[in-house]
N, C-alpha and C positions, 0 to 999 in steps of 0.2 A: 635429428629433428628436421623436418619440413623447413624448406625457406618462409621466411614471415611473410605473410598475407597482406601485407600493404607495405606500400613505400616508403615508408619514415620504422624504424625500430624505436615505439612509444614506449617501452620499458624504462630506456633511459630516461626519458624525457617526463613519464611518473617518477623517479626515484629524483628528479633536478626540482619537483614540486613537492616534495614529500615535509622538508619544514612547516616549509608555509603552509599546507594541508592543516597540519598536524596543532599549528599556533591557533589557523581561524576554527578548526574544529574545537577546542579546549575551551574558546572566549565564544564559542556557541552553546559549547554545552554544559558552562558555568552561568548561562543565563539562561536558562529555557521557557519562551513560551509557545502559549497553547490557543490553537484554532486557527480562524481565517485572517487574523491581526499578531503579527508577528514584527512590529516595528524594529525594536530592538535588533534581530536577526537579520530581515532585510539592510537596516543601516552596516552592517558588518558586511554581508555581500557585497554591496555594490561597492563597500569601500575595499576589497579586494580589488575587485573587477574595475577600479580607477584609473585612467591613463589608456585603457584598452580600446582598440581599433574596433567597440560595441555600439551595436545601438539598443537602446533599452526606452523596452515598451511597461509601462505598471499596469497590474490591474486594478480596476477601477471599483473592484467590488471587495478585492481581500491586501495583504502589504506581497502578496505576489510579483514576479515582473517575471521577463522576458529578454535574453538578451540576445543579440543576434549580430553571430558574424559571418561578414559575406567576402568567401574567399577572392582571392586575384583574380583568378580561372572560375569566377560562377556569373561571370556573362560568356564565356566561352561556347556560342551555339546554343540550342532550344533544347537539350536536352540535360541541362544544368539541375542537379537535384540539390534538396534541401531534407536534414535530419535534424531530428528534435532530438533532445537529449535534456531526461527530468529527475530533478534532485528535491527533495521534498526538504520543509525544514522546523516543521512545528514537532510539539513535543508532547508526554502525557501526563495528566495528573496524580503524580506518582511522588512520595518523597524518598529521593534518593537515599540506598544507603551502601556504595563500592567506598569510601575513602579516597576518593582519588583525591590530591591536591586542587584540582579544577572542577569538583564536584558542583552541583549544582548550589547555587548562592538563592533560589527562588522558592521558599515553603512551597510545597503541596508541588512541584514540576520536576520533571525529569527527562532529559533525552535518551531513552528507556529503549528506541527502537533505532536507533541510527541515523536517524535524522540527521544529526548534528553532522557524523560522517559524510552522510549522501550529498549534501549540500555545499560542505569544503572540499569534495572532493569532482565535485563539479566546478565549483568553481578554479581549481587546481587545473581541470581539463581545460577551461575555458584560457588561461593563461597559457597553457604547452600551446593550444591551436592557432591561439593570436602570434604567438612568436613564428608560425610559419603560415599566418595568414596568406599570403603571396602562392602557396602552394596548393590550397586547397581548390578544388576543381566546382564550387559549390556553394552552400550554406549551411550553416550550421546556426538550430536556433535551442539556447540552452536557457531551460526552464525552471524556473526557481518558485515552488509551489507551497503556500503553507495548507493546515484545515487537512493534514491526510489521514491526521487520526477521528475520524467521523464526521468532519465536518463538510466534506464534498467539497474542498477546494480546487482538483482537479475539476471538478462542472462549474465552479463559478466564474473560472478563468477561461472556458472556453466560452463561456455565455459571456464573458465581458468581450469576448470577439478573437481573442489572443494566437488562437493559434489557425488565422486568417490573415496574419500582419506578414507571415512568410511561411505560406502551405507547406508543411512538409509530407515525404515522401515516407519516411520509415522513421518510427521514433523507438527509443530504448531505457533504460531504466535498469538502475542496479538496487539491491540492497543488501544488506551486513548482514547475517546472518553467524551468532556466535554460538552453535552446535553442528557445525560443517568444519574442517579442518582449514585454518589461515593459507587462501592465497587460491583455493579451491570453487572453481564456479560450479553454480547449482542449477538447473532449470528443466525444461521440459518443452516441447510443441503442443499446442492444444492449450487446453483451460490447466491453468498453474493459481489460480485462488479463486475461492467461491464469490458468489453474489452474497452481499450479505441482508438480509430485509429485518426489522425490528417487528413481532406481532404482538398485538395489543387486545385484549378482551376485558368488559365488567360484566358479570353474570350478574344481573341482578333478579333480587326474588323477593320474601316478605319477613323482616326480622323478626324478631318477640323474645320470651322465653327459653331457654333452654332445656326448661322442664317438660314444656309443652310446643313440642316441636308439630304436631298433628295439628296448629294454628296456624304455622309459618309454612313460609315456602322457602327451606334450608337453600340457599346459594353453594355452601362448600363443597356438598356433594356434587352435587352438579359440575364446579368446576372441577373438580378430582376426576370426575369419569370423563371430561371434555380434554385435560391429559392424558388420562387412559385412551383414549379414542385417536387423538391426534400420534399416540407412538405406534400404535397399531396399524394408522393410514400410513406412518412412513414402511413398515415392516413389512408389512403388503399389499401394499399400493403402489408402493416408488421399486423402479428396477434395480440392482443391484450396480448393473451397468449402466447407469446415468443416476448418482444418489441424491439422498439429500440428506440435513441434520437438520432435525426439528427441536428444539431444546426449548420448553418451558423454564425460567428461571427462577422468577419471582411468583409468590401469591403472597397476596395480602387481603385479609380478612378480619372482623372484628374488632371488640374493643374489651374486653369479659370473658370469664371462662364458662361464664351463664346466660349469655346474650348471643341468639341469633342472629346474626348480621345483615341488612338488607342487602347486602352485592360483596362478591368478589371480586378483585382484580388479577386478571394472571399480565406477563411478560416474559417475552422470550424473544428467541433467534431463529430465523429460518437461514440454511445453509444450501445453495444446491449450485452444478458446473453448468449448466444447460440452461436456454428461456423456457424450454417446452416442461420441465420439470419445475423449475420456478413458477410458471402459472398455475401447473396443478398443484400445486403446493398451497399455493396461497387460493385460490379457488375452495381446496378443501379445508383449509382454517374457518374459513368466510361459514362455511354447510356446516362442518363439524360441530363447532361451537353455536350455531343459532338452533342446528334442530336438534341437538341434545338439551339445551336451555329450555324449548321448547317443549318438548316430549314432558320435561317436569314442571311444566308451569311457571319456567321461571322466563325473563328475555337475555339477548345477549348482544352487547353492541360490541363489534368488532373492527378493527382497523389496523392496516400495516403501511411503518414507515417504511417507506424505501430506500433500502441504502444502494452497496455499491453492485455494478455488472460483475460479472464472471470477466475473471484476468484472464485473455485469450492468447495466446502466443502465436503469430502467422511463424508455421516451420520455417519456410527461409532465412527469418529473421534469427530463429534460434539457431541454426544450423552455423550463422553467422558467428553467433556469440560462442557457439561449442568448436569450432575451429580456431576462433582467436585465441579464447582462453588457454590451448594449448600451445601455441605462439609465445602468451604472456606468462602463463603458468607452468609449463612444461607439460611429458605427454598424460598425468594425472591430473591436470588443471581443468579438470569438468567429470562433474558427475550428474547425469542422469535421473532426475527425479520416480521413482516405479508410478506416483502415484500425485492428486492435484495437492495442493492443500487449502483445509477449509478456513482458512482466514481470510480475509478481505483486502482489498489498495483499490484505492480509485483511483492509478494511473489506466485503470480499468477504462474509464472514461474515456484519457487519450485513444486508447487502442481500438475504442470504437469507431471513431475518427481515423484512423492509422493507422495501416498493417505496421507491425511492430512486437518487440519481447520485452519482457521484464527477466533480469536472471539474479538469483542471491550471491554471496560474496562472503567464502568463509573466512571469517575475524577471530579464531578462536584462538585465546591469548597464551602466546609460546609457554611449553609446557602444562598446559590443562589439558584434560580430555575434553574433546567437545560433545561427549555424549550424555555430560552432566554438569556441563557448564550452565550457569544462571540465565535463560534462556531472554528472548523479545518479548518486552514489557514486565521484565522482574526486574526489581529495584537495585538487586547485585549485578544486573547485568554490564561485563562491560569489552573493549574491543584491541585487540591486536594492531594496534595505532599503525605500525610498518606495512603494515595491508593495504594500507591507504595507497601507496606507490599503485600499486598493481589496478588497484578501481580509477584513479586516475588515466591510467594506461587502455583501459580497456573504452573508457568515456571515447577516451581519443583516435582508438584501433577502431572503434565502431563508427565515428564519423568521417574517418581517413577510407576506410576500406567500400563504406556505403556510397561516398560522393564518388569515388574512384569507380566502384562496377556496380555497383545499385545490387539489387541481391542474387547476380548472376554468379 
């Protein structure tokens, strides 16, 4: 094997944090909340992160904060860098059901996506870094984020000004991922998760009779063919080589098995890797749905929320993580993504701001397969706790290696 790629061997020094990981992860995700307000959770962070050589910034719009350590050596000359490093820590509304001993104590929540991990074991990295504060060549500013399950907490932290308190230069991001093999990184260059946008339509038209539908202006139909229309625009419209997922989910309609309806509502998910595919996308919702409304005499008010950007990965950055991983993992410690995937993370956000990667983190718990293991956001989901060492290790390989030669 290669000699390690930075100066400290963080292996150890993950496996020296891996209790304490493993204790703030459990009394995180025996209480799990949900959204931009995470009180609970943050009071547990910071009382980790107690006693340490930090400064800590809150945000002022979610229970988010910021902590920030500034090595010995990062006033050392003008060219002293700073890396962000984000652990997210809200949870979904989901009611658990693994049995674990430290299962969730909170009807209706569950830490379903790792959260509870990413967050203890950032904090795990933030304790190994402090202990060799003196060595670091730089900054390191470690980001504690709630709101990543749709509520854009990653934008309201920046819009509280947060990640201006100490600009960083490349920022990173892990997640747990339990259908990859435990200890195993995942990732890719380029776009590695979709934008996600919410679209919204009521087709309205003229209810009545059901008998006498020749009086009404049917809405259902209408919306039925304004589905039909919009799969057809992805199938031959959208390139194969830059895609998109257009998924109607919802319609709701009616009140009677005899009753015409004045309007329908549809709801759905637009998915796409690219801006230039996202506008046509959503341009052709906007057409689709008002001149098919239209054509039948009916109207159609259309609107899409926006969620989060296309998760971009600057190559360097990955290139970074797929070397370490082999370092931390041995020479199978990274795999290759063939392809993006369409879910969504607004660490999205960060990386518009940041050249930077996000990479996954296989948890798949000793002896399962992870090919049919309870996957992210199933209620059985659950994680290979000793894994933790190793995301620890990697939090720390990426802030040692980046302050050391930047992405040279």
């Amino acid at each position: 094997m290669n000699a390690p790629l930075t100066r400290n061997d963080w292996r150890a020094a993950g496996v020296t944090q891996l209790d304490d990981t493993i204790t703030l992860r459990r009394a995180i995700h025996a209480e799990p909340e949900i959204g931009l307000h995470c009180p609970r959770t943050t009071s547990k962070l910071k009382a980790a992160l107690a006693g340490l050589p930090l400064e800590i910034h809150d945000s002022t719009s979610t229970t988010g904060f910021i902590a920030i350590l500034r090595g010995g050596r990062s006033g050392a000359g003008d060219n002293a860098r700073t890396v962000l490093l984000r652990g997210d820590m809200d949870a979904l509304p989901l009611s658990e059901d693994t049995g674990l001993p430290f299962a969730s104590t909170i009807p209706g929540a569950m830490h379903a996506c790792g959260h509870d991990a990413h967050s203890a074991m950032l904090a795990g990295a933030a304790r190994a870094l402090c202990a060799r504060k003196e060595e670091l060549p730089g900054t390191v500013v470690f980001m504690f984020q709630p709101g990543e399950e749709g509520h854009h907490g990653a934008r309201w932290m920046i819009d509280d000004g947060l990640l201006n308190v100490a600009r960083a230069d490349a920022a990173f991001a892990l997640h747990i991922f339990p259908n990859a093999p435990a200890g195993v990184f995942v990732g890719r260059e380029g776009p590695l998760l979709a934008s996600t946008d919410t679209l919204i339509a009521t087709i309205r038209g003229k209810g009545g009779h059901a008998a006498m539908p020749h009086d009404c202006i049917d809405p259902i139909p209408v919306a039925c063919e304004i589905v039909t229309a919009l799969q057809s625009f992805v199938a031959r419209r959208i390139p194969v080589s830059d895609p998109a997922v257009l998924t109607i989910t919802q319609i709701h309609a009616g009140s009677s098995h005899n009753i015409i309806p004045d309007e329908v509502k549809l709801m759905g998910t637009l998915r796409t890797l690219s801006d230039a595919t996202r506008e046509k996308a959503r341009a052709a919702f906007h057409q689709i749905a008002g001149n098919i409304a239209a054509a039948h005499g009916c109207e159609a008010d259309t609107r899409i929320e926006e969620g989060y950007p296309v998760t971009f990965c600057d190559p360097r950055a990955t290139a970074m993580i797929r070397e370490l991983s082999q370092d931390i993992s041995g020479e199978r410690g990274w795999t290759t993504m063939p392809a993006p995937m369409m879910g969504g993370e607004d660490f999205s956000y960060v990386l518009r701001e940041v050249p930077g990667a996000m990479a996954f983190m296989g948890v798949a718990p000793e002896g399962s397969d992870p090919r049919t293991n309870p996957p992210l956001h199933n209620v059985k989901m659950t994680i290979e706790e000793q894994v933790m060492a190793r995301g620890v290790a990697m939090h720390c390989a990426l802030a040692d290696r980046f302050l050391s030669r930047g992405f040279d």
